[in-house]
N, C-alpha and C positions, 0 to 999 in steps of 0.2 A: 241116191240120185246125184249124178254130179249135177255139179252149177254150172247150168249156160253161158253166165256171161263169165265164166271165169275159161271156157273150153274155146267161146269167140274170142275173147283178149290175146290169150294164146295163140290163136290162130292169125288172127292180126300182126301180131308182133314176127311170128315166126314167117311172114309174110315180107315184111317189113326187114326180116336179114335179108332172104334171097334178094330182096333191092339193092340193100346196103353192099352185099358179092359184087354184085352187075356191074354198079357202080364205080365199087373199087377196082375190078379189074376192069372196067374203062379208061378208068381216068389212068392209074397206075400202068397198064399196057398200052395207051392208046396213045393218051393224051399227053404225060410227063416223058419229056427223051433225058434219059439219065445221063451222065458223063459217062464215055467209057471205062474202059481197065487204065489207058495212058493217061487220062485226064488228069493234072496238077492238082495240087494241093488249092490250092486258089479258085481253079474250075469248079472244083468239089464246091466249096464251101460259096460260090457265087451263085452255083445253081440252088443250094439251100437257100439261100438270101434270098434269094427271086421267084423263091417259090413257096415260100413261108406260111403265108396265108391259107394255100390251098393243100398245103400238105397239114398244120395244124387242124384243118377241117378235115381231111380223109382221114384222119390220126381218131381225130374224135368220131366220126360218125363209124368206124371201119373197127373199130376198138370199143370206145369208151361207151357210144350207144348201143353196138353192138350187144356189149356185153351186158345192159340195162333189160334191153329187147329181153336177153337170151334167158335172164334169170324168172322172167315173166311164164315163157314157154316152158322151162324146166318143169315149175311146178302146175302148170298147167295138164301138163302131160303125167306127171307124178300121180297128180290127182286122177286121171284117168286111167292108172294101169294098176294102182294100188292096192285096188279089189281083190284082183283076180292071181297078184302077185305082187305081195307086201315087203316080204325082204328085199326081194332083185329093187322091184320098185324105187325104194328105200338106197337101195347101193345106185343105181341111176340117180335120183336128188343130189345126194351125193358128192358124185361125179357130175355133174351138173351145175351146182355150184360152183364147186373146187374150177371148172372150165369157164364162168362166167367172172370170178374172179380173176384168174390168172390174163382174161383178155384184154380186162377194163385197168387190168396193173400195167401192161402192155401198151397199151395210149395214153397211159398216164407218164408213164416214165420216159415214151419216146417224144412227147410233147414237151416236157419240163428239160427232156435232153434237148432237144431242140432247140430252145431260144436260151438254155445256157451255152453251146455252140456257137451259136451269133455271135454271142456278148465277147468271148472268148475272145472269134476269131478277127475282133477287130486287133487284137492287140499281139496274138499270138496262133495266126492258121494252125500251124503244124499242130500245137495242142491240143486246137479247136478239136481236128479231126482225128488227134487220136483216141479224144474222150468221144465222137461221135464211133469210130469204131466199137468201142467198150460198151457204150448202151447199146447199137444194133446187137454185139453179141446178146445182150441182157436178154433183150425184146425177145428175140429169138430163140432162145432157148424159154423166155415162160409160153410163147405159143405161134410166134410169128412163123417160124422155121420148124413146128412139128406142131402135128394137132394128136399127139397121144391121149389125152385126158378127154377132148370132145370125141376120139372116134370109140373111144371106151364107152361114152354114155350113147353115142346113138345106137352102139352094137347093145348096150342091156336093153334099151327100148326095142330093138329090132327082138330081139331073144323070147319078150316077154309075149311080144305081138304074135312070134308062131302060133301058139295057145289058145289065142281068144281072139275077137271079132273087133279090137279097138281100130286097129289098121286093114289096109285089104292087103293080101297075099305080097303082090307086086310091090308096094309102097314097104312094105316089110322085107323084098328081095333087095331094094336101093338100098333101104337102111343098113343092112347087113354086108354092101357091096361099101357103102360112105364108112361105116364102121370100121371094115375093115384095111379100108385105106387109111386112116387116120393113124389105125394103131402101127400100120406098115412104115408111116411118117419117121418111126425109131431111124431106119436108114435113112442113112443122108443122099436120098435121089429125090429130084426134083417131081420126076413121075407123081408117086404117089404123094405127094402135095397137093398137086395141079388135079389129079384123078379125085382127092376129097375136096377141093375145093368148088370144081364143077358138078361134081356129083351131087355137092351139097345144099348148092342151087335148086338146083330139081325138088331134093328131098324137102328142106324146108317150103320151097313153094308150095309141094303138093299136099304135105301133113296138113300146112295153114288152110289147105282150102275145105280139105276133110273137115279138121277141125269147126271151123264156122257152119259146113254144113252137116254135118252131123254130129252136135253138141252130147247129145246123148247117144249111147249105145245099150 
């Protein structure tokens, strides 16, 4: 039998990303106007300045909680598929992990980039900003700029789900559509980013609500 409250935490939590999406592409789309391509060296590192607070909060909740959240749902979900298929299962955790790590490395490292930046570019902009460059490279290549390793685990969750009754059909076709854009992420086109990351809203919203409400299966 699995454990109730371990299938609602889960669902909670995986409820609590599709927020932390929304969020982030609010504020990051909506609300932050970036410098442009012409923007100075000085521009650049002014709009950090001034905006420091609220980007170390999107850093952490967008990342760092994120990736807190995410490790909750992994095994949550682990637990509920591992009955019916223990290896794949098993390779989901997995990859599951290895993607919950790599997110929470990613707000860790853009955060600590961040106010060594500042410090920086009181003395030395150009510097400043070309070790900011070098960490966005970083960030970006562990998950910022490609979600290989998460579209890997939602596609073995989707794969496992054809088979048995954990998910319904539909919630199973998104997963397999979110899956598959993530792992599409390899090219460097914005599309399939933007496709697993709205996708992904949905997905986690809907598992989370499955989840709580049918604990058991």
């Amino acid at each position: 039998m699995i454990t109730k409250n371990t299938q609602k935490i889960g669902g909670v939590c995986s409820i609590f990303q599709s927020l932390i999406y929304i969020t982030a592409f609010i504020v990051y789309g909506g609300i932050l106007t970036y410098p442009d391509e012409n923007a100075t060296v000085v521009e650049e590192l002014n709009f950090l300045s001034e905006n420091y607070k609220i980007l170390s909060i999107l850093n952490f909740t967008s990342y760092i909680l994120f990736g807190v959240l995410l490790t909750v749902l992994v095994l949550a979900i682990h637990k509920r598929l591992k009955r019916d298929s223990p290896d794949l299962s098993k390779l989901g955790l997995l990859f599951g992990v290895i993607w919950a790590g790599l997110v929470i490395a990613c707000g860790m490292i853009t955060n600590i980039g961040l106010n060594t930046i500042l410090e920086t570019g009181i003395t030395s902009p150009e510097n400043a900003m070309q070790i900011w460059s070098s960490i966005s490279i970083v960030s970006e290549g562990l998950g910022g700029g490609n979600e290989i390793v998460g579209g890997i685990w939602v596609l073995l969750i989707s794969i496992i789900s054809i088979n048995n009754k954990s998910f319904s059909k539909l919630l199973t076709l998104l997963g397999i559509i979110v899956g598959t854009a993530g792992v599409l992420t390899i090219y460097p086109l914005d599309l399939f980013t933007e496709i697993f990351g709205i996708s992904q809203i949905i997905w986690f919203l809907w598992i989370g609500i499955v989840m709580i409400r049918k604990p058991n299966i």
